[in-house]
N, C-alpha and C positions, 0 to 999 in steps of 0.2 A: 502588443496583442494584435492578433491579424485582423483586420478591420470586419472580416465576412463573419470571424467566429460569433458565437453564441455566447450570453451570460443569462445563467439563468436566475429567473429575478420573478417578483411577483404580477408581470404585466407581459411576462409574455408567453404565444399557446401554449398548449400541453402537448403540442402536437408532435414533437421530438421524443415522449414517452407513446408513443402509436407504435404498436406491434412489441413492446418491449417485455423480455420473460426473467431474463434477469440481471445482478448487477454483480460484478467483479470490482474487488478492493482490494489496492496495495494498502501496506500496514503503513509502514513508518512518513510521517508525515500527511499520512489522510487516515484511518483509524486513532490512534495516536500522535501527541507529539510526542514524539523521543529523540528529540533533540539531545536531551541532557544525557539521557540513558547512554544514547549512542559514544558521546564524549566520555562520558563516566567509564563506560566497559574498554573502548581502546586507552585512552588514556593509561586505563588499568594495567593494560598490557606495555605499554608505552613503559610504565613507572617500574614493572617487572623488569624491563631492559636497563632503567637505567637515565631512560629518557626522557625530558620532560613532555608536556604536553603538545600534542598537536597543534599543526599549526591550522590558518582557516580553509587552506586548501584541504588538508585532510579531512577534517569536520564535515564537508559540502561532499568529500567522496565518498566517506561511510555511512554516509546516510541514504547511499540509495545503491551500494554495490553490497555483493555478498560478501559473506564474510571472510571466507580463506582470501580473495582479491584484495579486501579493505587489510587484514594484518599485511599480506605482502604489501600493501602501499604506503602503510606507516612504519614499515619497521625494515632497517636496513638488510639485503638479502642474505649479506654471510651473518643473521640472526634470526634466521624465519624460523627454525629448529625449535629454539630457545622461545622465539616469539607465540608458539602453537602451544606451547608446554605450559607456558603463562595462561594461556585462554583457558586452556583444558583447566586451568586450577579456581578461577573464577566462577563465582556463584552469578548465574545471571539475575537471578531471584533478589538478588540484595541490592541491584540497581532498579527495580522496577517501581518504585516509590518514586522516578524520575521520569516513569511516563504519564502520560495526561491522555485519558480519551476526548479526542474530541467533540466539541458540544454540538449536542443536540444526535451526536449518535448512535444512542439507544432507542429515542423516539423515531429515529430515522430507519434504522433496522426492523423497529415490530411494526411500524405502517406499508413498510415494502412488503416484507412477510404477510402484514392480514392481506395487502393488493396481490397475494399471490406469485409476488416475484419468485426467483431461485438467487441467492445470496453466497457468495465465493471470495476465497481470498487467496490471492496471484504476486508472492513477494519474495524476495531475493534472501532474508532470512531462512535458516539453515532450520537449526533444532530447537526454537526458543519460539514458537510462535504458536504452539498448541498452549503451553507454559503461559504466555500472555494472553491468550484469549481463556484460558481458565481461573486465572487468578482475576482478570476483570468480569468474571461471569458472561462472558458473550459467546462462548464456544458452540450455545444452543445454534446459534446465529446463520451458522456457515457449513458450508457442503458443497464441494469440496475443499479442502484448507490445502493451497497446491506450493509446495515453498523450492530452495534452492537445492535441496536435501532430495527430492526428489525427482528435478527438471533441470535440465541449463539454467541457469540462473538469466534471468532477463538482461539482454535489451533481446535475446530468444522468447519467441514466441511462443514456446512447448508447453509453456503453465498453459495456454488459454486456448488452445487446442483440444487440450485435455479437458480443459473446463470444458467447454461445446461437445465434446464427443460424451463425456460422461452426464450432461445436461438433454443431449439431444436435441440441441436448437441448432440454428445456424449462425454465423458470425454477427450479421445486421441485425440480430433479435436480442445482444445483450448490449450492454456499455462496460469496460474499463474506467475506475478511479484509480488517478494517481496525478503523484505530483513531482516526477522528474522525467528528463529527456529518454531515460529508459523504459520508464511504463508508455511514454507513449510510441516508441520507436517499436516493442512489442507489440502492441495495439496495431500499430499499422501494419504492421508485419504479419498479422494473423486477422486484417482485412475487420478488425471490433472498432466501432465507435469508443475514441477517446473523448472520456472527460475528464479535465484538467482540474485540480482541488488545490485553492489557496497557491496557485502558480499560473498570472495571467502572461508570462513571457513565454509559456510553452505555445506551438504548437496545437493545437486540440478540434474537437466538435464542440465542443460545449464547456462553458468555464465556471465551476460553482466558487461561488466567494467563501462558502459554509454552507452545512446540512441543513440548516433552517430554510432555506431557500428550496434546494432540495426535496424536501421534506412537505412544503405548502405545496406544492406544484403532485408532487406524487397524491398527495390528498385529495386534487383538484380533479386529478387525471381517474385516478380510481375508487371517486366516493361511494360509487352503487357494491364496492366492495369491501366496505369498510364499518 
């Protein structure tokens, strides 16, 4: 971790939420883990070919690239045909018992919201991410829901542009969550404060260890609105 970065912790200012209107979140790995999910659904595909399970290199890529990228990356190319035809037949519904939202981020969402924030999520999932955010009841939560189905997919900065222009802020008035080299090379890219979740090897502004943290400090910052 680079020695100048920030962790935010309960001892220090609030002063890095100064001017702040709202917060952008990648899903997989900081809303949820889907860790398992993610193994589960390629895999799936994987086993539709024939193939066994991925290996840990694949695991680490599909977890933070989009999707048509992640089957070409697990599946060999004279099978990509084959490979998409499998996905198409997959219920993604039946693997979501294999995601976990992360703790403390329901409390973390409605304390932002009563601080008035604006609340977004900026992630390389395709068509399955309104799906997850309604089956976990959190869909109240977010506006706009910006995914790869409708932007370049990230390490492009197009999700968060969109974010700012349809928010009407400027870049230094929100933060970016996430926790791979792609959320934050977007981040930099579109000039937003990166903060880095449960990944102190990144890069970042600011490095939350968990929402709890998070979560005391946004309380602290914005109590006369709470």
């Amino acid at each position: 971790m680079p020695r100048s970065a920030l962790i935010c912790n309960d001892f220090q200012s609030t002063a890095f939420l100064n001017g702040l209107k709202g917060i952008v979140f990648d899903c997989d790995g900081v809303l949820f883990d889907s860790w398992e999910a993610n193994k589960a659904y390629y895999n799936g595909i994987r086993a539709g070919l024939d193939f066994g399970p991925m290996d840990a290199d694949m695991e680490h890529y599909v977890h933070a690239h989009a999707v048509k990228d992640s089957i070409r990356y697990v599946t060999p190319e004279d099978r990509w045909d084959e490979a998409f035809a499998v996905a198409k037949s997959l219920e993604y519904r039946d693997l979501l018992h294999h995601m976990i939202p992360e703790p403390g981020l329901e409390n973390l969402l409605g304390t932002a919201r009563q601080a008035g924030l604006k609340l977004g999520v900026f992630t390389n999932r395709t068509n399955t991410m309104e799906l997850v955010l309604s089956i976990f009841g959190l869909e109240m939560y977010f506006a706009p829901v910006i995914t790869a189905a409708k932007v370049p997919p990230k390490p492009r900065p197009d999700g968060l542009h969109r974010i700012l222009d349809e928010w009407g802020v400027r870049a230094h008035e929100i933060a970016f969550v996430g926790d791979s080299h792609l959320d934050g090379a977007a981040a930099r890219a579109a000039s937003v404060p990166f903060w880095a979740y449960k990944a102190p090897a990144l890069e970042a502004d600011l490095h939350l260890p968990d929402f709890w943290s998070l979560l005391r400090q946004l309380q602290r910052a914005f109590q006369h609105r709470l």
